[in-house]
C-alpha positions as a Python dict, from the first residue, in 0.01 Angstrom:
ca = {
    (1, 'X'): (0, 0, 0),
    (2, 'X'): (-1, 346, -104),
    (3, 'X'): (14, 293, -496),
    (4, 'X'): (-288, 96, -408),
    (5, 'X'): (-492, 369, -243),
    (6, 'X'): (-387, 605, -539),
    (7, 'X'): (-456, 349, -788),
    (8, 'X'): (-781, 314, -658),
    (9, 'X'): (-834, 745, -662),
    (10, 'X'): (-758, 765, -990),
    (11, 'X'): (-981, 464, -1104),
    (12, 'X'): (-1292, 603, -903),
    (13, 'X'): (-1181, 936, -1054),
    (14, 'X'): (-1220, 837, -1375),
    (15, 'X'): (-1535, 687, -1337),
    (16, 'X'): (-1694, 987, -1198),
    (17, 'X'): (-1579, 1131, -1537),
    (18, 'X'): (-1723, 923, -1722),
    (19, 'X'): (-2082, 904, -1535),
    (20, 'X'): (-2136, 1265, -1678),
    (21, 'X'): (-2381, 1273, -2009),
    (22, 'X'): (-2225, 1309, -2308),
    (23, 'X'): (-2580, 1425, -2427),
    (24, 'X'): (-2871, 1624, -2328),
    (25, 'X'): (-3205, 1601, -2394),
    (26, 'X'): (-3493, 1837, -2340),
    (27, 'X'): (-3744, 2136, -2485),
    (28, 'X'): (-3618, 2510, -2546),
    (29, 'X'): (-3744, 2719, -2287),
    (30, 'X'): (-3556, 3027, -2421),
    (31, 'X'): (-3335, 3157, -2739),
    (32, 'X'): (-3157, 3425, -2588),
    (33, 'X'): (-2947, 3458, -2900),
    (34, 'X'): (-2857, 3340, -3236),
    (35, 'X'): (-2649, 3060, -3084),
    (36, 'X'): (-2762, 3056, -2759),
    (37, 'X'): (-3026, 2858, -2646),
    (38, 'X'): (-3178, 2765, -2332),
    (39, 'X'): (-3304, 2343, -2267),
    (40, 'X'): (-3518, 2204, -1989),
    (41, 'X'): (-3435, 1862, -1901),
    (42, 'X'): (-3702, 1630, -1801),
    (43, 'X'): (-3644, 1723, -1439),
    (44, 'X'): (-3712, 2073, -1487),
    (45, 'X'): (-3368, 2205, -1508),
    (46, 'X'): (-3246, 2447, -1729),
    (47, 'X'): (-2902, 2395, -1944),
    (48, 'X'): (-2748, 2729, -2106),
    (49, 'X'): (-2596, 2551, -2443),
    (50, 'X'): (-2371, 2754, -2657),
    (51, 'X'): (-2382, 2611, -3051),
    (52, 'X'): (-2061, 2478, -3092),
    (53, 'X'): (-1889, 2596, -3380),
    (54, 'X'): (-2052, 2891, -3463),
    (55, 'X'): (-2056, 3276, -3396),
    (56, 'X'): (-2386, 3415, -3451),
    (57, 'X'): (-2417, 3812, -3468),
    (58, 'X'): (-2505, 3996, -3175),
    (59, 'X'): (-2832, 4114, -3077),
    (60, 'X'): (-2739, 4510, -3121),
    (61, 'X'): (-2574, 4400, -3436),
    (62, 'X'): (-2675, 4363, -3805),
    (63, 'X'): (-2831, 4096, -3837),
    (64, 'X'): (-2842, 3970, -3449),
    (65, 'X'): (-3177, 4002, -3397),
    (66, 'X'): (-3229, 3800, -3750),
    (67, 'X'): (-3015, 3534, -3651),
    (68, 'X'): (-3245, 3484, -3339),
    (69, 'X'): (-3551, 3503, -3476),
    (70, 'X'): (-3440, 3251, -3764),
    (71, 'X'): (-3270, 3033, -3446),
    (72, 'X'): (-3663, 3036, -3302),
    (73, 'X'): (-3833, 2969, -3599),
    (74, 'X'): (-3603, 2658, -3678),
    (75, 'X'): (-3676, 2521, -3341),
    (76, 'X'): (-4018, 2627, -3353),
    (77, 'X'): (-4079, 2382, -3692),
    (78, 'X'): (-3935, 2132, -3484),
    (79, 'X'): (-4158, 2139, -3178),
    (80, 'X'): (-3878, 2288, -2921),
    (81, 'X'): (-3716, 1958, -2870),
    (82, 'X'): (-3404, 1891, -2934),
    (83, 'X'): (-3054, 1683, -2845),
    (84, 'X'): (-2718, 1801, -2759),
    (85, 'X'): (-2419, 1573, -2814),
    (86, 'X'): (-2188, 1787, -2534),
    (87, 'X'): (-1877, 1887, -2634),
    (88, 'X'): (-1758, 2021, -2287),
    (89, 'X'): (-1862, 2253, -2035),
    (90, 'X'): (-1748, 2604, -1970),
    (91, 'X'): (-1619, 2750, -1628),
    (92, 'X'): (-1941, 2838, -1535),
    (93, 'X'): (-2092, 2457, -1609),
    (94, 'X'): (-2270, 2576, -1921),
    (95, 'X'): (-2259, 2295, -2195),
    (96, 'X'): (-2105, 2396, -2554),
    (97, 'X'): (-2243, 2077, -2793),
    (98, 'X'): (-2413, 2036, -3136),
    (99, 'X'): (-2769, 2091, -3113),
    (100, 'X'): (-2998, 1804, -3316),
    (101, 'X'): (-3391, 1824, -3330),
    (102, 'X'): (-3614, 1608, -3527),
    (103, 'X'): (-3778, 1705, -3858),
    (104, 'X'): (-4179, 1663, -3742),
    (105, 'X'): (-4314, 1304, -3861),
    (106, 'X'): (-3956, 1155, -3919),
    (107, 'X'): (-3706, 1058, -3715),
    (108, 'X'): (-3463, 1221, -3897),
    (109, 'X'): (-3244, 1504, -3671),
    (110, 'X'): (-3141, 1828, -3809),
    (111, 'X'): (-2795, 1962, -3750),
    (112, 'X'): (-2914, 2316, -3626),
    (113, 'X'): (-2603, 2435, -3563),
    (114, 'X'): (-2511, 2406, -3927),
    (115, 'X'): (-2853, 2538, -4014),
    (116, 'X'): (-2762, 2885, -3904),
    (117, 'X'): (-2441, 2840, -4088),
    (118, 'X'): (-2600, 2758, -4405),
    (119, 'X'): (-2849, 2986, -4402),
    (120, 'X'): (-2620, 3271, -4316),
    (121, 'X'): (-2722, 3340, -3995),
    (122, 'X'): (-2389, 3291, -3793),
    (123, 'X'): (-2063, 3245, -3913),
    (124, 'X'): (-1818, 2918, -3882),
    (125, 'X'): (-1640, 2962, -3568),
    (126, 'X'): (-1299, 2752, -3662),
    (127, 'X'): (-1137, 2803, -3333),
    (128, 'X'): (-1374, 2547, -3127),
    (129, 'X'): (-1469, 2323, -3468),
    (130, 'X'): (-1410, 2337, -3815),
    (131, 'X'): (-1655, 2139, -3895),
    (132, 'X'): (-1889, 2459, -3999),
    (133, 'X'): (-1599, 2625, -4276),
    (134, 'X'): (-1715, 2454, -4597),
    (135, 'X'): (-2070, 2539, -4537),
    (136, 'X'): (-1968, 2908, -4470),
    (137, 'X'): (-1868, 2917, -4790),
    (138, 'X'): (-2159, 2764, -4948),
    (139, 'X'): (-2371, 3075, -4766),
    (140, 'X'): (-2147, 3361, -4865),
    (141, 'X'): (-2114, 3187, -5270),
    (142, 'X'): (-2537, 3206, -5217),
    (143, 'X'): (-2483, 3564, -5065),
    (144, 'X'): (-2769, 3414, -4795),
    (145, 'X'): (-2874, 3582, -4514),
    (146, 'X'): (-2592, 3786, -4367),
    (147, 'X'): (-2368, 3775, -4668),
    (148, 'X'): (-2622, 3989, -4871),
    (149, 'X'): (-2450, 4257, -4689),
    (150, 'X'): (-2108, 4362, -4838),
    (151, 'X'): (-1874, 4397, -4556),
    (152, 'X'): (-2055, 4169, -4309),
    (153, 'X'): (-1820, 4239, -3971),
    (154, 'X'): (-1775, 3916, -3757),
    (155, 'X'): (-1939, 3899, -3388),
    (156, 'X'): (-1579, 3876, -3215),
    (157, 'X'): (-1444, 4170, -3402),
    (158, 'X'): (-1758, 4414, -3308),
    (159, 'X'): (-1719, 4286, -2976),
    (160, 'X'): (-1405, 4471, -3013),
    (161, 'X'): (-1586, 4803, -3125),
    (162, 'X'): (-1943, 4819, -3130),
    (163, 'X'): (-2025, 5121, -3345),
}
């Protein structure tokens, strides 16, 4: 009788696991950051999504303020909405995911997260994907954006010292 009960846990478990979207849709209400952005659901809820896969500069950094602006402007050209295939959630129940937003009049969706990469506005972020390394590499052989610069410093070591 009791492996049936916990049977039963565990199935009703799962299924409460699996009832939670694997995507989010919605309109930017904010971009915070070069790979930080901020979605509205259709019930009026906001969604802090960090772009999985990338480190973007930060704001008091070269080229953080850059990276944000070029973040804006791609969503911008896009009409602020977009799709996130969630990767997972954080602690705090903010989603990490792959942001896609239509090209206008097609129904084609842009990888934005590897936007930023290509246009060397955040760098590949190989501890949560590697997905983003080869098109690092593209950037800094095109010197774009932040690679113009000769000893660009990566956002998690001038976390470490901000000078």
């Amino acid at each position: 009788m009791n492996k049936i009960f916990i049977v039963c846990i565990l199935f009703s478990l799962s299924s409460l696991l699996q009832a939670a979207p694997k995507e989010l849709t919605g309109r930017i209400s904010d971009v915070p950051n070069g790979d930080t952005i901020i979605v509205t659901d259709e019930n009026n809820k906001k969604h802090k999504v960090y772009l999985l896969g990338i480190d973007a500069p930060e704001l008091k950094q070269a080229f953080g303020k850059q990276s944000r602006d070029y973040l804006d402007r791609l969503l911008f050209a896009r009409n602020y909405h977009v799709k996130v295939v969630i990767k997972k959630r954080t602690r705090a129940n903010n989603i990490v995911g792959t942001v896609f937003a239509a090209d206008m009049n097609s129904s084609q969706y842009a990888d934005i997260n590897g936007m930023m990469v290509m246009a060397g506005y955040a760098w590949a972020n190989p501890r949560t994907s590697k997905q983003y390394v080869s098109i690092e590499q593209i950037a800094r052989n095109r010197k774009a954006g932040l690679w113009e610069q000769k000893n660009p410093v990566p956002p998690w070591k001038w976390r470490k010292d901000p000078k």
